[in-house]
C-alpha positions in Angstrom: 46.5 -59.2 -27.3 46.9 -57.1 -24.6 43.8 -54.7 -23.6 44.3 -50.9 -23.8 43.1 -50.4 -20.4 45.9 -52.8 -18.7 48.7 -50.8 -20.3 49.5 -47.1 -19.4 48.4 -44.8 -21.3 50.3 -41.3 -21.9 48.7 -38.2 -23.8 50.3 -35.1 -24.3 50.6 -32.4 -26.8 52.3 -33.3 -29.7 55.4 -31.2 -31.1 57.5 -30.7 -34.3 59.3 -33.9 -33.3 56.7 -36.6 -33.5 55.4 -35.0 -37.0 56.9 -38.2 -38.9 56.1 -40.9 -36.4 52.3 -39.2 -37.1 52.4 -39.1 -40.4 53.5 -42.8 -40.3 50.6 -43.9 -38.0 47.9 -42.2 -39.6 48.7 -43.8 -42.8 48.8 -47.1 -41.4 45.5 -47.0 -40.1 44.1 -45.7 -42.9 46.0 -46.6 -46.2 47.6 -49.5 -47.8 47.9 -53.1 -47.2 49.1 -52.3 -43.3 45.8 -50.9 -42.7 44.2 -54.0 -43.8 45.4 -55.1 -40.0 42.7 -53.2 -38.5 38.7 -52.4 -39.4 39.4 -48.4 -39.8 41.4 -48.9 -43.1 39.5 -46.9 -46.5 41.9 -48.9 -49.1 39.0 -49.9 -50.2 37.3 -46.4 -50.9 40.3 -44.1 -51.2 44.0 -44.6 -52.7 47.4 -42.3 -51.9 47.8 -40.2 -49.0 45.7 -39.1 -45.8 47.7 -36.3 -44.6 51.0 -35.2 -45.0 53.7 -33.8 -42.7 52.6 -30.0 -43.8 49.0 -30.8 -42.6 50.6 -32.0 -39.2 52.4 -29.5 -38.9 49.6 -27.6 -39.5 47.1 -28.8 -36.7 50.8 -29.0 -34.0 51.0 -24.8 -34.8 47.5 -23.8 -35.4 46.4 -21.6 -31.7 43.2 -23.3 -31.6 44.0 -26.9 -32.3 45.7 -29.7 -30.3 47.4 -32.8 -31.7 47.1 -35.0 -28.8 49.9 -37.9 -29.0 48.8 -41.3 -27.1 51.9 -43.3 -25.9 52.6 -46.6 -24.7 55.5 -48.0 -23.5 57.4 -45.0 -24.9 55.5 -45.4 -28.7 53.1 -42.9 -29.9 50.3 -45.5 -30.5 46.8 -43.6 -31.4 46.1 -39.7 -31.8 43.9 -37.1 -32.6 42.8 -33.5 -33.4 41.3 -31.3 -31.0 40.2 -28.0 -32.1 38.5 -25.4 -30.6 35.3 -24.1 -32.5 33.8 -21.3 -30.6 30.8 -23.1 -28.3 32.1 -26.5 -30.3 35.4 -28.9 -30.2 36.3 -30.6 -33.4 37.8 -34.3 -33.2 39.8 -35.2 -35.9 42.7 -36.7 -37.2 41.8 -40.1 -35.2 44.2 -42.7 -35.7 44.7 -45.9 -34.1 47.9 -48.5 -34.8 46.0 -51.4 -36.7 47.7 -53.9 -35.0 46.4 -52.7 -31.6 42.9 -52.0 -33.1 40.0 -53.9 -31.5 41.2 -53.6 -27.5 39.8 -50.7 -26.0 42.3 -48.1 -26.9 40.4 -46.2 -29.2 37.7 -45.9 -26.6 40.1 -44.6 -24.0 41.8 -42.0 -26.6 38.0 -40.5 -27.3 37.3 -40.5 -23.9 40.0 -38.8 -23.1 39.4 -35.9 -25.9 36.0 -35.8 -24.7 37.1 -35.0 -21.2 40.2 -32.7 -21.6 37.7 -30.6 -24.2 35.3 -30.5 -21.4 37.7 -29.8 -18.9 40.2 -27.1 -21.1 37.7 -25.2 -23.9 34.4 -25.7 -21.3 32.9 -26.8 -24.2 29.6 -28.8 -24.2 29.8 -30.6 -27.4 32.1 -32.4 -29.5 31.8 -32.7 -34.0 33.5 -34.9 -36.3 33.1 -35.6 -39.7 33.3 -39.1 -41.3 32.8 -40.5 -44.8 29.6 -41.1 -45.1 29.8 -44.9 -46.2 31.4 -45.8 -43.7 29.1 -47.5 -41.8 30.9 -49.4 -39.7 32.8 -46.3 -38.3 30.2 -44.7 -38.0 27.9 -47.1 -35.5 31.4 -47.4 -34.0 31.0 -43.8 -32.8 27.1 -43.9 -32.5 27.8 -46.9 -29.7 29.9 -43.8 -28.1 27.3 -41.6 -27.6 27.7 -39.7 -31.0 24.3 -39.0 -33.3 24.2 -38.7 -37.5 22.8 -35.0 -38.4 22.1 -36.1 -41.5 24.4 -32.8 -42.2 26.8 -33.5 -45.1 29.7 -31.9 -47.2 31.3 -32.7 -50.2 34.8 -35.2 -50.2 37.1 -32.9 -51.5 37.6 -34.3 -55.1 40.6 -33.6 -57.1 42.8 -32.4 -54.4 44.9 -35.5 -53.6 46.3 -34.3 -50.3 42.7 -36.0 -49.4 43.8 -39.1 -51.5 42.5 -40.3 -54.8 39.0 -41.3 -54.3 38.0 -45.0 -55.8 34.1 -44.3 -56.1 32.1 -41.2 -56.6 30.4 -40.9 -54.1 31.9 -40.2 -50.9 31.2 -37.0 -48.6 31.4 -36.2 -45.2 28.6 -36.8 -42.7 28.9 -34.7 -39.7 28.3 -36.3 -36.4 27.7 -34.7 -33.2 27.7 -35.6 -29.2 27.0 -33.5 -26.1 29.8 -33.9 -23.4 28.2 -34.5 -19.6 
């Protein structure tokens, strides 16, 4: 497999047109046996959808958000949600192609928000929530500088546009990290 880093990169700003190609690729990552390809999938925690073209849409429109598009060799590969939060960014909607998982990119894409945040909004730290048993996920990020807050909000039960929950327990932790 060819490293992240040995491949050019694009990121831009997603639009209208790359709302299903998004769709598609968060999914995979996240949903179904063709998450199974990579270590981010929840299959295991969570059934039906992660987001839905409407949400996209959503986050491509909203003022204070960005949907940053990664592309390689002319295929949106990896993304995420930038949003502005007064003295804060917001990192979001991450999503890495499974298959591709495991070499570097996902390290380049957050280092890139990180920076453009930084750089754009001035701002001096970055949030994220994650599922709180996701352990592995989360010393993924704790490796990149981020720290638990031991902060926590409940998983949205009952609205499926989440997905369909598995086990009872799930909430969000929030995670934090000041940007150099």
């Amino acid at each position: 497999m060819e490293s992240a880093t040995t491949t050019a990169l694009t990121f831009r700003d997603a639009t209208d047109a790359d709302v299903d190609d998004l769709v598609a690729l968060i999914e995979s990552a996240y949903r179904g046996d063709s998450s199974r390809a990579g270590w981010t999938t929840e299959a295991d925690i969570l059934e039906g959808q992660r987001t839905d073209p409407e949400g996209v849409r959503e986050v491509v429109a909203s003022p204070d958000s960005r949907l940053l598009a990664v592309e390689r060799d002319g295929r949106i590969v990896a993304c995420c949600q930038l949003e502005r939060r007064g003295e804060h960014a917001y990192f979001g909607m991450f999503a890495v192609s499974p298959v591709l998982q495991g070499a570097g990119l996902g390290r380049a894409v957050i280092a890139e928000a990180e920076r453009q945040v930084r750089e754009t909004w001035g701002v001096r730290e970055m949030h994220m929530t994650v599922i709180s048993v996701r352990e592995d996920l989360i010393a993924w990020y704790e490796r990149r500088g981020y720290r638990r807050t031991g902060r926590t909000y409940p998983f949205p039960y009952g609205d499926e546009r989440f997905g369909v929950p598995l086990r009872d327990d799930l909430r969000f932790e929030l995670l934090v990290k000041e940007l150099a």
